[in-house]
C-alpha positions in Angstrom: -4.0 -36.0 14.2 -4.2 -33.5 10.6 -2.1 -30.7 11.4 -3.0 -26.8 10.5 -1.6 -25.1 7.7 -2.3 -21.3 7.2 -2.4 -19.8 3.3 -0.9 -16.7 2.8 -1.3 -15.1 -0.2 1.9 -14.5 -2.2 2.9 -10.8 -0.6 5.8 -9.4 -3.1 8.4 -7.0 -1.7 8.1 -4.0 -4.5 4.3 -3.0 -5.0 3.3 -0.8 -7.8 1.9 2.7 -7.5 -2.0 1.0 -7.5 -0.7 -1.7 -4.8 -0.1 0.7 -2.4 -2.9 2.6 -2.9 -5.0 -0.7 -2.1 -2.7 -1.3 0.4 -3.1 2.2 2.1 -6.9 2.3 1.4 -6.3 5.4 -0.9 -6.8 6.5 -4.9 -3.6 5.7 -6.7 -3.7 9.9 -7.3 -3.1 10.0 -3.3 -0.4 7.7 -3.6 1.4 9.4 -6.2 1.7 12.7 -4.8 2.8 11.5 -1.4 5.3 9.8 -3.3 5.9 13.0 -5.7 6.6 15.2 -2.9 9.1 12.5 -0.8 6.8 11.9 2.0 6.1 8.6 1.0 9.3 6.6 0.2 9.3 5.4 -3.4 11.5 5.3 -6.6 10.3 6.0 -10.3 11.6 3.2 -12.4 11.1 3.5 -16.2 8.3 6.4 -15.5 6.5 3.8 -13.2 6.4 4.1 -9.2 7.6 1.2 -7.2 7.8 1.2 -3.2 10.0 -1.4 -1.4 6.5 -2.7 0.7 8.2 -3.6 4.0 9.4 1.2 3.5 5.5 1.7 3.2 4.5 -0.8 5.9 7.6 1.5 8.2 5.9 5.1 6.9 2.7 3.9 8.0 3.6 2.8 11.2 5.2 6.2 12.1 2.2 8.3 10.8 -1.3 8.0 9.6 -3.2 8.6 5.9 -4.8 11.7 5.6 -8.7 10.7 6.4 -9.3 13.2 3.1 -6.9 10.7 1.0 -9.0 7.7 1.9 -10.5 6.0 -1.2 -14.3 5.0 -0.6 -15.9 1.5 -1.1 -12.6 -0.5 -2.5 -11.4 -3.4 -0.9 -7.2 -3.5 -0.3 -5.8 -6.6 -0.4 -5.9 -8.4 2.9 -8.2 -6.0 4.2 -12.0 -6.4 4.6 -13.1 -3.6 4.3 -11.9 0.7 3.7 -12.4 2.8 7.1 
């Protein structure tokens, strides 16, 4: 019997200002101003965003992306496809 092994792709736990945009499905410029105005938890390190993923995984389970915000024809990581 061969047993089953499932790949996950190496998932770190601070994501950079363009990871969450892929990660949200939005342009980095959504990302930023979410995260400019404290609605989105993140912390500028060195001039550079970084968001702890497993804060922006909690904000997105207790609301939703503005549908206006929502990049158009890029593909998130671990995500098939934008709505």
């Amino acid at each position: 019997m061969i047993g089953r092994h499932a790949f996950r792709p190496f998932e770190p736990d601070v994501l950079t200002l363009e990871e969450v945009a892929e990660l949200l499905c939005v342009e980095p410029d959504a990302v930023a101003q979410l995260a400019s105005s404290g609605e989105l938890p993140g912390r500028r390190i060195g001039g550079a965003w970084r968001f702890a993923r497993v804060a922006v995984l909690d904000w997105l389970a207790r609301g939703s992306v503005p549908r206006t915000q929502r990049c158009r024809g890029v593909r998130p990581l671990g995500f098939s496809a934008c709505p």
